[in-house]
N, C-alpha and C positions, 0 to 999 in steps of 0.2 A: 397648171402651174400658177403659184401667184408671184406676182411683183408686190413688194413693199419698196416706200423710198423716207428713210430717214432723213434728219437734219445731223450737224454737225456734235452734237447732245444727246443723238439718239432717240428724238423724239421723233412719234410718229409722225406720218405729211400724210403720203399717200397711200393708196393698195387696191390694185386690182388680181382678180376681184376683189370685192366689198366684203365679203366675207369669206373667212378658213375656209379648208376642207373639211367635209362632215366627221374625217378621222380624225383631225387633230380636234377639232370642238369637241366632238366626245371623251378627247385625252385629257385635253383641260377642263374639263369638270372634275377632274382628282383632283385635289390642292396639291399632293406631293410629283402629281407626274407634273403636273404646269410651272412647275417649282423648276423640276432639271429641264423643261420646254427653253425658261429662261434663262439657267444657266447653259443650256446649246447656243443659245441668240449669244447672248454678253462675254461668251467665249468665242463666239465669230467676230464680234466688235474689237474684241480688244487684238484679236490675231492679227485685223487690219490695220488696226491703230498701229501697231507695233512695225508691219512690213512692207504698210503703203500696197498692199497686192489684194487679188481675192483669195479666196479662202472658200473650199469643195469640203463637205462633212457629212457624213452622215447622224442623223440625229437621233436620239438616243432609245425613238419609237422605229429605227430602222429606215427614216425618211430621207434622201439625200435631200440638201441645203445647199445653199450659196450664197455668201455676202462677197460685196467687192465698194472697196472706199471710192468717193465721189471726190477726186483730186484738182485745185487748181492752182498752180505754181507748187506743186507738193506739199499745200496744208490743204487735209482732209476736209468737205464741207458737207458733206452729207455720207449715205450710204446706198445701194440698192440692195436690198436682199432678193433670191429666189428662191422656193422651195416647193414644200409638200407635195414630192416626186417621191412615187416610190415606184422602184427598183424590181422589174420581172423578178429578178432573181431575192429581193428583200420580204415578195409580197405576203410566201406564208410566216414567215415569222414576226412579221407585222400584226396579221392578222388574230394571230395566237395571242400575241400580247396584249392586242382589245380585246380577245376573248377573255382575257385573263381578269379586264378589268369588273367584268360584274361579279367576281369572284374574289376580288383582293389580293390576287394570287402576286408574286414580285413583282410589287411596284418600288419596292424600295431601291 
């Protein structure tokens, strides 16, 4: 599982570990899959923004996700994200769709 911890801008701070899982680095090497990678992140951002809560997703390579705002006096000042969890039951249709990728097959 990794931890990331955002600032209050969404800019990155921390992350353990140091580096992705080998599935998602492989994902983003597509420009188009890294493309809706970021639009899964900035749609958990803003979900928080909006509810003050966390926010459970799965993302759109089949990964569960979690962000949850870093709250004090109830203005947001950071984030923690977790992720690149997949899911017994996500794992073959994960897999299918890096297989898909040396192929080109729907990444759209």
């Amino acid at each position: 599982m990794k931890i990331v911890l955002y600032d209050s801008k969404r800019t990155f701070l921390y992350s353990y570990p140091d580096s992705m899982s080998n599935f998602c680095a492989e994902v983003r090497k597509c420009e188009k899959l890294a493309q809706k990678c970021f639009a899964c992140d900035t749609k958990g951002f803003d979900i928080c923004d909006r509810t003050k809560k966390k926010h459970i997703y799965t993302c759109h390579m089949g990964l569960t996700e979690a962000i949850a705002p870093i709250l004090e006096n109830g203005i947001t000042i950071g984030y923690m994200m977790l992720g690149q969890v997949l899911e017994i039951s996500n794992r073959e249709s994960a897999i299918k769709r890096l297989d898909s990728l040396s192929t080109h097959e729907n990444i759209d």
